[in-house]
C-alpha positions as CSV (number, residue, x, y, z in Angstrom):
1,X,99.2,22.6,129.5
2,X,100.1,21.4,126.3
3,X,97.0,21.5,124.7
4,X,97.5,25.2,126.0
5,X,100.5,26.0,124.7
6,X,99.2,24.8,121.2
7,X,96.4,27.2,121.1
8,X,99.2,30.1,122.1
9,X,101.1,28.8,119.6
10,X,97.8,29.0,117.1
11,X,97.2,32.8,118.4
12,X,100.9,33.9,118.1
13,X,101.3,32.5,114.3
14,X,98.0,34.0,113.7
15,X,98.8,37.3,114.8
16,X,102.1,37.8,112.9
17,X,100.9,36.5,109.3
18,X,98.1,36.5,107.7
19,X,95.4,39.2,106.6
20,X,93.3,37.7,109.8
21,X,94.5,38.9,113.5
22,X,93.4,36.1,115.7
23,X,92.2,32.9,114.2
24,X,91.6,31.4,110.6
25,X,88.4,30.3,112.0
26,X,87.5,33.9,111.2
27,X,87.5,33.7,108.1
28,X,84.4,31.6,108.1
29,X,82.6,34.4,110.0
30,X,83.6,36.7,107.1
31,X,81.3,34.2,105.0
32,X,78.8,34.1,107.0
33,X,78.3,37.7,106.8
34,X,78.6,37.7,102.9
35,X,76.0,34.6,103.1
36,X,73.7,36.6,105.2
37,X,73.5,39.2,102.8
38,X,73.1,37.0,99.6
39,X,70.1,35.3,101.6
40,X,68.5,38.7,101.9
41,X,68.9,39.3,99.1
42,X,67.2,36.1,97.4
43,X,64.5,36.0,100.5
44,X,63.6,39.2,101.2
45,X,60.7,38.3,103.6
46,X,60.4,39.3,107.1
47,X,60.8,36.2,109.1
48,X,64.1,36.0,107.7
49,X,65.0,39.4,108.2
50,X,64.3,39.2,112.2
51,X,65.9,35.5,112.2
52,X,68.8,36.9,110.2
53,X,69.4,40.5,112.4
54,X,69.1,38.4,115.6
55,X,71.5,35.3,114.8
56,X,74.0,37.8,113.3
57,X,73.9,40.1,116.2
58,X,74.4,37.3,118.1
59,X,77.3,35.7,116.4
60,X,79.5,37.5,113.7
61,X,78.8,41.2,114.9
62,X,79.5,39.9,118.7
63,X,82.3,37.8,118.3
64,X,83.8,41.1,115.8
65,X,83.6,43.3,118.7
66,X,85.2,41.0,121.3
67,X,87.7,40.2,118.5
68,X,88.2,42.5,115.5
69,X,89.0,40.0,112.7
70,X,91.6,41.8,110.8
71,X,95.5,42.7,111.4
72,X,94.6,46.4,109.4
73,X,92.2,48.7,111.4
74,X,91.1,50.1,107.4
75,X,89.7,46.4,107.3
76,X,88.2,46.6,110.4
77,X,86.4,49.7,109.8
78,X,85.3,48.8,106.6
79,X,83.7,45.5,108.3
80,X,82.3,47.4,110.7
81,X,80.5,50.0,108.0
82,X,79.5,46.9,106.3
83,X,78.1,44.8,109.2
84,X,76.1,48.4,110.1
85,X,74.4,48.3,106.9
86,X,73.4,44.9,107.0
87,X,72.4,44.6,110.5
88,X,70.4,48.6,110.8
89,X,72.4,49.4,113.6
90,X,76.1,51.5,113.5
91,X,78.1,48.8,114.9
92,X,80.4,50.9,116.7
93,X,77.7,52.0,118.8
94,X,77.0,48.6,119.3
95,X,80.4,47.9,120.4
96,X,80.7,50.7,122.8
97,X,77.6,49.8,124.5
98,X,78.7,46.2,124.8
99,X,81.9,46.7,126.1
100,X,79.8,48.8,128.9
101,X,78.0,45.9,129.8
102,X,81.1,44.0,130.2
103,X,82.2,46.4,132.4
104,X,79.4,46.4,134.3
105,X,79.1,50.3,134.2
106,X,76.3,52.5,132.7
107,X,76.5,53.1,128.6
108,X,77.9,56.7,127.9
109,X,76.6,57.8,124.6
110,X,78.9,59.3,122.2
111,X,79.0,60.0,118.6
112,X,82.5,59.9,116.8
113,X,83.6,59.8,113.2
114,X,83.0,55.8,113.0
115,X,79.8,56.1,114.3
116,X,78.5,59.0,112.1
117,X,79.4,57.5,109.0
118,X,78.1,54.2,110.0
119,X,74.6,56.3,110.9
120,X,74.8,57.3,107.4
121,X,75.0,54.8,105.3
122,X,72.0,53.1,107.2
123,X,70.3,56.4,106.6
124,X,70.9,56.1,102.9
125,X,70.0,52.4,102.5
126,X,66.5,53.3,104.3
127,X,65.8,56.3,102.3
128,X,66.9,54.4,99.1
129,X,64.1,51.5,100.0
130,X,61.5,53.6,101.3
131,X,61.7,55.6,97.6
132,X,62.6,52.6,95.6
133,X,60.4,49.9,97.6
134,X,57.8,51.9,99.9
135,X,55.4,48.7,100.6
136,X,58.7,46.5,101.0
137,X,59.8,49.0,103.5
138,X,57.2,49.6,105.3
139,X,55.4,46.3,105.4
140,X,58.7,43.8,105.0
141,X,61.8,45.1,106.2
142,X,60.9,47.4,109.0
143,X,58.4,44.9,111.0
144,X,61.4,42.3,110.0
145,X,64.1,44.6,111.0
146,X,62.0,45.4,114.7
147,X,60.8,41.5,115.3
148,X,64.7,41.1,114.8
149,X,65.4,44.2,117.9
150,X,62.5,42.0,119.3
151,X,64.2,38.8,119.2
152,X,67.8,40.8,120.7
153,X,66.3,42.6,123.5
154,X,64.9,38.7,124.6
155,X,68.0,37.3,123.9
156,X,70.0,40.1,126.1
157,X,67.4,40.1,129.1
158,X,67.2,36.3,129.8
159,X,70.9,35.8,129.6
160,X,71.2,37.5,132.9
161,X,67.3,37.5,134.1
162,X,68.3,34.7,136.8
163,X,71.9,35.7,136.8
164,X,74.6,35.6,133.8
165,X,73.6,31.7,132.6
166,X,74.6,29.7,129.9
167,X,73.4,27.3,127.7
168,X,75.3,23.6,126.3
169,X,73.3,22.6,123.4
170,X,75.3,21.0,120.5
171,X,73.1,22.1,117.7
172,X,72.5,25.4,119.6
173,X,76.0,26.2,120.1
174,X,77.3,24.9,115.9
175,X,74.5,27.3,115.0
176,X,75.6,30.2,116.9
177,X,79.4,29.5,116.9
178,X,79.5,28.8,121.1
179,X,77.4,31.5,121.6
180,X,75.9,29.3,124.6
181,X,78.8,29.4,126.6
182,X,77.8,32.8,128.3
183,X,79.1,32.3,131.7
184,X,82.6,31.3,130.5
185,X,82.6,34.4,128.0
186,X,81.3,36.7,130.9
187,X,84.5,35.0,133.2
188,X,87.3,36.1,130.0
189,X,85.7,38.3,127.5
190,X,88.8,38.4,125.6
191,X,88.5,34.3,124.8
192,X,88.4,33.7,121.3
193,X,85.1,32.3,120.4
194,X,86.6,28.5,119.7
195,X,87.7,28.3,122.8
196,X,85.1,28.4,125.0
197,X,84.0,25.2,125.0
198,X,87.8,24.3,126.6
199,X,86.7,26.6,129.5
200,X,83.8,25.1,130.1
201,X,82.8,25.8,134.1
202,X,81.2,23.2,135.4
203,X,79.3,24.9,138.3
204,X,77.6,27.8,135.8
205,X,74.3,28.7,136.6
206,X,72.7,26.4,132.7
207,X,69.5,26.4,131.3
208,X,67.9,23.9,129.3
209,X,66.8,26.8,126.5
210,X,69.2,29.2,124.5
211,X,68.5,32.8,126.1
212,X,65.9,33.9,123.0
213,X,63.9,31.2,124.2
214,X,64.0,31.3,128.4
215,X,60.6,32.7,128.2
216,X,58.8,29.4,127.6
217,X,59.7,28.5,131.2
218,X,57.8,31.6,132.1
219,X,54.3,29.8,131.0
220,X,52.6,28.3,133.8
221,X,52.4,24.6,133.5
222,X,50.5,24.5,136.9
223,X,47.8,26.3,134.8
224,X,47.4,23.7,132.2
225,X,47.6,21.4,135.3
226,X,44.3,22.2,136.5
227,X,42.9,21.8,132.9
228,X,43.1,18.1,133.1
229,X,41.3,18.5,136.0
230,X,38.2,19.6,134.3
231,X,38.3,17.3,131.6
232,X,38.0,13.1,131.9
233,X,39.8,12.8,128.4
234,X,42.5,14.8,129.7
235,X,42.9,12.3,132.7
236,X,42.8,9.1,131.5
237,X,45.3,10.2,128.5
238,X,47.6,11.6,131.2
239,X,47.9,8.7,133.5
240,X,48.0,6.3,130.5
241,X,50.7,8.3,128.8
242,X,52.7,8.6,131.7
243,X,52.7,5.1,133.1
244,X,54.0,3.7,130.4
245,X,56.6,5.7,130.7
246,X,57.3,5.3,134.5
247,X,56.9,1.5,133.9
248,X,59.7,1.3,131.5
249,X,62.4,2.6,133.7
250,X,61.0,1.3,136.6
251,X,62.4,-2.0,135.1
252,X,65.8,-0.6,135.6
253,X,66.0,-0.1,139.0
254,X,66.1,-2.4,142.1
255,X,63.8,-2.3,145.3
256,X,62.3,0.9,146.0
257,X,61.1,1.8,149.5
258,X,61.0,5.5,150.1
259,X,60.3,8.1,146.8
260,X,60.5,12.0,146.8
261,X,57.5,13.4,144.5
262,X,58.8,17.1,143.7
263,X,55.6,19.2,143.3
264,X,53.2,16.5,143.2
265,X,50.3,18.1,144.1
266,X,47.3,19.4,141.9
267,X,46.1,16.3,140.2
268,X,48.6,13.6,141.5
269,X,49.0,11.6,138.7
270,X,52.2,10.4,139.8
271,X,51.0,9.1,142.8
272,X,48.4,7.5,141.6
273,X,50.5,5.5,139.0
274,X,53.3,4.7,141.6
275,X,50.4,3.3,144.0
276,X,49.5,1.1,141.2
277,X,52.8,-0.1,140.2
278,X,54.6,0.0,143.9
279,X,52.1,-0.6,146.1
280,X,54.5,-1.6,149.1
281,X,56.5,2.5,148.6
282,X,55.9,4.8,150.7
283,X,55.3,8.2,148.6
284,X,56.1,11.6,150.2
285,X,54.9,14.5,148.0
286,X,57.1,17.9,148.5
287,X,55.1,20.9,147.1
288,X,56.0,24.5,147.8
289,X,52.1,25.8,147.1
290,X,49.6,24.8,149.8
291,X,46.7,25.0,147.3
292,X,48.4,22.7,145.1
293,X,48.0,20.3,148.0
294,X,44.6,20.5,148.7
295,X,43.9,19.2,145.5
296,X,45.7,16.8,145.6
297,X,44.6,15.8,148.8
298,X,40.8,15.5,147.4
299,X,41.6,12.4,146.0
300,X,42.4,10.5,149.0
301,X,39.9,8.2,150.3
302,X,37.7,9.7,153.4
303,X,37.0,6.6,155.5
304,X,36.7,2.8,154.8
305,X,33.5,2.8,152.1
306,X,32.9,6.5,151.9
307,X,33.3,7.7,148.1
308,X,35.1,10.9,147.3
309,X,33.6,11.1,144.3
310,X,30.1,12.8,143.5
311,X,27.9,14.2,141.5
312,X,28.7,14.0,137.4
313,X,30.4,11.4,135.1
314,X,33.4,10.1,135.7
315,X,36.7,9.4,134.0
316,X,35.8,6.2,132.1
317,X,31.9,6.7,132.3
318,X,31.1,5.8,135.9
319,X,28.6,7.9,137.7
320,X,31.1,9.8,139.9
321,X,32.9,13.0,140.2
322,X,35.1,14.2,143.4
323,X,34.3,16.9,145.8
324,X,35.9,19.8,145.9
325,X,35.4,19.9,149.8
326,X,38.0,21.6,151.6
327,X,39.0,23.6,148.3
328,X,40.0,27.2,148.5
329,X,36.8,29.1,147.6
330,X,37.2,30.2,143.6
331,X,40.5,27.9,143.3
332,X,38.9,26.3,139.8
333,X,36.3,28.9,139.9
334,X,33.2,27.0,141.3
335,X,33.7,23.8,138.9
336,X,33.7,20.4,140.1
337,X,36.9,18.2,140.1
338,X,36.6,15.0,138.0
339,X,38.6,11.9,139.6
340,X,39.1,8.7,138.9
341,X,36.7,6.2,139.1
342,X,36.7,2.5,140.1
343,X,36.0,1.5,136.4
344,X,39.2,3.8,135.7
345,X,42.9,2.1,134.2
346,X,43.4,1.5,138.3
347,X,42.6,-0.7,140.7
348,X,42.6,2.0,143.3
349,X,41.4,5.3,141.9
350,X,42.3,6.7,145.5
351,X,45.4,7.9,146.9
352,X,45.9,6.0,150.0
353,X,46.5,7.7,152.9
354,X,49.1,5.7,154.9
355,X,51.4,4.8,152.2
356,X,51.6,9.1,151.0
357,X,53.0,11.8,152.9
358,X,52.5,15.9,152.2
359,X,55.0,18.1,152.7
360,X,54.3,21.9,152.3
361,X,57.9,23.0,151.6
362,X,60.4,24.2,149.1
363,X,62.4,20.7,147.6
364,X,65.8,21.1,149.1
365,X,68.0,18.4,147.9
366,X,70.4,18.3,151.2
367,X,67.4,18.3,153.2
368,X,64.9,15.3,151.4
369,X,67.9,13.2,151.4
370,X,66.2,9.9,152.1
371,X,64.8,8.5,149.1
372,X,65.1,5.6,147.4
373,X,64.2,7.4,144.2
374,X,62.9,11.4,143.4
375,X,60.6,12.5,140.7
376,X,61.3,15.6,139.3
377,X,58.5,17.5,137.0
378,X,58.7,19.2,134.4
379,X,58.0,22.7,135.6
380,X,60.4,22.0,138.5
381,X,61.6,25.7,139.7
382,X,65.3,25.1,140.1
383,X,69.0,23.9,138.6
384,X,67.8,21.3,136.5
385,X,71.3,20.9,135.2
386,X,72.4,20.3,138.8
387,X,69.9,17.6,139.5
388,X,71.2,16.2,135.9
389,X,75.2,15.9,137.2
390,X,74.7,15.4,140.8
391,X,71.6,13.4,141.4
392,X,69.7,13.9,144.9
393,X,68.9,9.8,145.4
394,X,70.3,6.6,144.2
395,X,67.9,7.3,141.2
396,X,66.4,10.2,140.1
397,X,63.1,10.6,137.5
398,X,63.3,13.6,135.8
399,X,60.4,14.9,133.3
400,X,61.7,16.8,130.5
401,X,61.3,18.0,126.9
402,X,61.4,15.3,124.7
403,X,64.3,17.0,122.8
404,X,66.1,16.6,126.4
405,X,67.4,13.2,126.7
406,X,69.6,12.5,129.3
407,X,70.5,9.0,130.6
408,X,68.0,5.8,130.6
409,X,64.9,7.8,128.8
410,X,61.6,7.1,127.5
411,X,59.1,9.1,125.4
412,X,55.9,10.1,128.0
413,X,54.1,11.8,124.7
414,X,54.8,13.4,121.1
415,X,51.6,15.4,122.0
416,X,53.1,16.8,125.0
417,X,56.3,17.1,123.3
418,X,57.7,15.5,126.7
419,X,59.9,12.4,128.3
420,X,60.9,10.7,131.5
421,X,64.9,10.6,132.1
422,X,66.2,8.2,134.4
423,X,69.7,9.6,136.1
424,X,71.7,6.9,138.6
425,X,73.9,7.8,140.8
């Protein structure tokens, strides 16, 4: 309450003196702007014109709509002409369509005095750079200025693809003034932009990527799965990176009977390394896609002497190479699986089949309540954020991108830009 009552207090001083309506902060916006357009300006090339439309759309011109800076509406308007020129877009129009979006009702176009003028002068800088600068124009500033509408529409559709989602990143959020905080502008659209951390909703949908970038999570890692199982390099690089990884915070935890392998199927490199290092655990792999199963599955022994592997060299040099018997027909397109082989970094280049468990189900953390310790992946389909503040098991493993640490951590890989997280209850 009192922390509160000194931000009222902040508001009301701010709004009764001053050349600035709501907040001195403000006034760094204002040089911002300035800054943007002395960097044009200096670096007229077209990476920075994109970077420069879509961070400024983004951050001044969307923070100026929620909040006009200025007391005097002549200020206001002149910002607005000003921000239209730099920006190629009548911020007006902008604002109107915004403010529909907030609404949550469809954008009704209209053209008023504001608007015209602000059309205008964007007209007249265009026409003044095609004449002046034709091959700047048309091969600099327009392919900038449309990588930059690019960069806007991605930032606008993934902020709401999976529902209205936000993002906590410190160096995100200092870069884009709190930008992040998208559910908790969505929940007051009239809080200032420096206070949204101090709302800061707990149970918001989070991702681990500002909005511009959400698409990476779109690439599909099982693809690049099934690439390591065609090459031997690939595997023994794989389970060598990634043991030493899951050995290091192994150290950190007690005894561990029972683990939860989320999506351990395809080539099951975690249960391979877990088999090595915990022997006595018993391993249940939960994996929503029944082909991803099966091949795991290949690598389990088939009997007491019978070798699953066949028919080309092996991981290490051996003369061996797993079936792909009981396969889905065209799976890896007709290619043979390479596995492990007893020459390989393990003693046991087989999964054993009475210490694991397949599950062909979604992972449902009030259901698969009985482990010891869970192993999340990294292309885990889910609230990673959730997993993060409310772990699902006394300890949780969770692979993520090695700018992403969180808790006990170790490095799996630069290569693979990725690292193991160890959360404890």
């Amino acid at each position: 309450m009192i922390a509160g009552a000194r931000v009222n207090k902040t508001l009301k001083i701010a709004q009764t003196q001053g050349t600035l309506r709501y907040s001195r902060w403000d006034a760094l916006l204002v040089f911002l702007s300035a800054m943007h357009a002395a960097i044009l300006i200096a670096l007229p090339l077209m990476p920075v014109i994109a970077l420069g439309l879509w961070w400024n759309a983004n951050t001044i011109s969307h923070n100026f709509i929620h909040k006009p800076f200025f007391r005097q509406q002549a200020l206001n308007r002149l910002f607005s002409f000003y921000l239209s020129v730099l920006l190629g877009f009548p911020q007006s129009m902008w604002r109107d369509r915004h403010i529909a979006h907030h609404a949550g009702v469809v954008w009704q176009k209209r053209i008023n005095r504001q608007i015209l003028i602000e059309a205008i002068l964007i007209a007249v800088l265009w026409i003044a750079l095609l004449t002046l600068y034709p091959v700047f124009f048309l091969t600099v500033y327009l392919p900038g200025y449309f990588a930059g509408i690019g960069l806007c529409y991605l930032q606008g559709y993934y902020e709401h693809a999976r529902g209205t989602t936000s993002n906590y990143g410190v160096i995100y959020n200092t870069l884009l003034l709190n930008d992040g905080y998208h559910v908790e502008h969505h929940a007051d659209p009239s809080a200032h932009w420096t206070q949204l951390p101090k709302q800061f909703d707990k149970d918001a949908r989070a991702s681990r990527w500002p909005a511009v970038l959400r698409w990476i999570d779109a690439i599909n890692l099982e693809t690049l799965e099934k690439l390591v199982l065609r090459s031997r390099l690939l595997q023994r690089f794989m389970l060598k990176t990634h043991e030493r990884a899951v050995r290091r915070l192994l150290q950190e935890l007690g005894e561990i009977r029972r683990i939860g392998i989320v999506g351990g199927g395809i080539f099951p490199r975690t249960v391979l390394i877990l088999q090595r290092l915990l022997p006595g655990a018993q391993l249940v792999v939960i994996d929503a896609k029944s082909e991803s199963i099966q091949v795991a599955q290949t690598f389990i022994k088939r009997g007491n002497d019978e070798d699953i592997f066949s028919a080309a060299p092996s991981v290490l040099g051996g003369e061996n190479v797993m079936s792909t018997q009981g396969l889905r027909p065209g799976l890896l397109s007709g290619r043979p699986l390479r596995g492990l082989c007893k020459e390989s970094l393990f003693l046991n280049p087989y999964i054993d089949r009475e210490t694991v468990e397949f599950i062909h189900e979604w992972y449902d953390p009030a259901r698969h309540n009985s482990f010891d310790l869970v192993i999340i992946p990294l292309s885990f389909i889910g609230d990673r954020e959730s997993i993060y503040r409310h772990p699902p098991a006394p300890a949780v493993l969770i692979h993520d991108w090695i700018w992403r640490r969180r808790g006990e951590s170790s490095i799996v890989s630069l290569f693979l830009f990725k690292r193991l997280n160890l959360v404890k209850r």
